[in-house]
C-alpha positions as MATLAB code, in Angstrom:
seq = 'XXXXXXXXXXXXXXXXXXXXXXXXXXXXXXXXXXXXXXXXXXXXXXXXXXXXXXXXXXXXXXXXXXXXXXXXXXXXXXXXXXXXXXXXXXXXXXXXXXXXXXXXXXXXXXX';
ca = [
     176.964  -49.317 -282.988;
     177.514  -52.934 -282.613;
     175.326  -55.806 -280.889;
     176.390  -59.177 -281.094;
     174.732  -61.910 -279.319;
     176.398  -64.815 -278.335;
     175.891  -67.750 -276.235;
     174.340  -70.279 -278.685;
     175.039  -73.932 -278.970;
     174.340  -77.733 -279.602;
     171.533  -79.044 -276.809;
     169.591  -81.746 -276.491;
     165.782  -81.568 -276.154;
     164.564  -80.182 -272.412;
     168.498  -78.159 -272.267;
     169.120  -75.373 -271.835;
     171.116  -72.024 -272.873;
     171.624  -68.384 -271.995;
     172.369  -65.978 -274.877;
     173.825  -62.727 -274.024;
     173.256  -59.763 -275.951;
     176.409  -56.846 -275.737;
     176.571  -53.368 -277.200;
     179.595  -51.416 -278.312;
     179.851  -48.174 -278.946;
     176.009  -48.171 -277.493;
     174.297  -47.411 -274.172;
     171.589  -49.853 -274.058;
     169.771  -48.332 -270.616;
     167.071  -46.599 -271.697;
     165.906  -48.478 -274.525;
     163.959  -51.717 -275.269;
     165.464  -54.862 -276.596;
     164.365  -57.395 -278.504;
     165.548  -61.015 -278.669;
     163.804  -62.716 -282.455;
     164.834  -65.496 -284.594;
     164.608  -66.928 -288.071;
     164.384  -70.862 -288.284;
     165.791  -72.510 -291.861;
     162.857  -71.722 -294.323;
     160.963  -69.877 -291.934;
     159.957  -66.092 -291.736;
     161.593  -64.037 -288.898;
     159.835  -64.022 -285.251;
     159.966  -62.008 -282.362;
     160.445  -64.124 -279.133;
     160.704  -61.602 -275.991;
     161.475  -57.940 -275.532;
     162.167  -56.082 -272.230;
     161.463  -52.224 -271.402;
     163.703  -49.691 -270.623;
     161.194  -47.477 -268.587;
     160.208  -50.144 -265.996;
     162.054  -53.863 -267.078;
     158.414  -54.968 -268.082;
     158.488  -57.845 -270.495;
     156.788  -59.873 -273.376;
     157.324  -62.999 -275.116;
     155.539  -65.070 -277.963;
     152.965  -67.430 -277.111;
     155.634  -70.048 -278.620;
     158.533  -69.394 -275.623;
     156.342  -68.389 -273.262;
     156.974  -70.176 -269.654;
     160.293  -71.622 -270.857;
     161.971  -68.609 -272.043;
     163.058  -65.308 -269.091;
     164.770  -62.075 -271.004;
     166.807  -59.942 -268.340;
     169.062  -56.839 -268.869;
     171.927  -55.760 -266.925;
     172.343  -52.014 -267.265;
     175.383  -51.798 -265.559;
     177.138  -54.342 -267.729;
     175.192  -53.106 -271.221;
     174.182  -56.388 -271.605;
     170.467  -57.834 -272.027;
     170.378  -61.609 -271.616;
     167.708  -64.471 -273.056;
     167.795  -67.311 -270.724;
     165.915  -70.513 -272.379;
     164.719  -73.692 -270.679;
     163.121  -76.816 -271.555;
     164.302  -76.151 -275.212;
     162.853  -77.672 -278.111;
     163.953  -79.015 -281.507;
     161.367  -76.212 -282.869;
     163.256  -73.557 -280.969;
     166.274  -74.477 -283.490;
     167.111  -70.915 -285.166;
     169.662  -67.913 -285.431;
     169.032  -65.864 -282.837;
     169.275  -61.900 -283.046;
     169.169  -59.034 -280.508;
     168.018  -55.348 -281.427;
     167.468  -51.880 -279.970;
     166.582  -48.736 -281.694;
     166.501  -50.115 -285.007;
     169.863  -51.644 -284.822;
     170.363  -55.416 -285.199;
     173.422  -57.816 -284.165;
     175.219  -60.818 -285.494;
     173.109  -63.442 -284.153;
     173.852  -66.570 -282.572;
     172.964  -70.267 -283.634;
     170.922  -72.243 -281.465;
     170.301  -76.337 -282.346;
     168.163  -78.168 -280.304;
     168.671  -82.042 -280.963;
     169.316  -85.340 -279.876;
];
């Protein structure tokens, strides 16, 4: 099983990104996913997961409003889509599913 997430970047403060997360070797329909990140020096945190039973979602008090997880069955891809980013949302960014985790993608939010 592989996950990788992608879509990371340089952006200045209010930009913003959409990170894609893509299984190998993996059917992702019919499983959550979880988007979290790790900061430099700072413990790892959940940001947004989205249901495989009915595509309900959740997201940390921190994202929520600026941040919209999505999933594309058809595609096997799950996708983070983050607006009006901040210089405090600069972190790696991971996907997981069922206990498996992906590379993760860098994310810098600065002027």
């Amino acid at each position: 099983v592989q996950l990788q997430a992608s879509g990371g970047g340089l952006v200045q403060p209010g930009g913003s990104l959409r990170l894609s997360c893509a299984a190998s070797r993996f059917i992702l329909d019919g499983y959550a996913i979880g988007w979290f990140r790790q900061a430099p020096g700072k413990e790892h945190e959940g940001v947004s997961c989205i249901s495989s039973f009915d595509g309900s979602t959740q997201y940390a008090d921190s994202v929520k409003g600026r941040f919209t997880v999505s999933r594309d069955n058809a595609k096997n891809v799950a996708y983070l889509q983050m607006n009006s980013l901040k210089p405090e949302d600069t972190a790696m960014y991971y996907c997981s599913t069922e206990g498996y985790w992906g590379r993760g993608t860098l994310v810098t939010v600065s002027s």
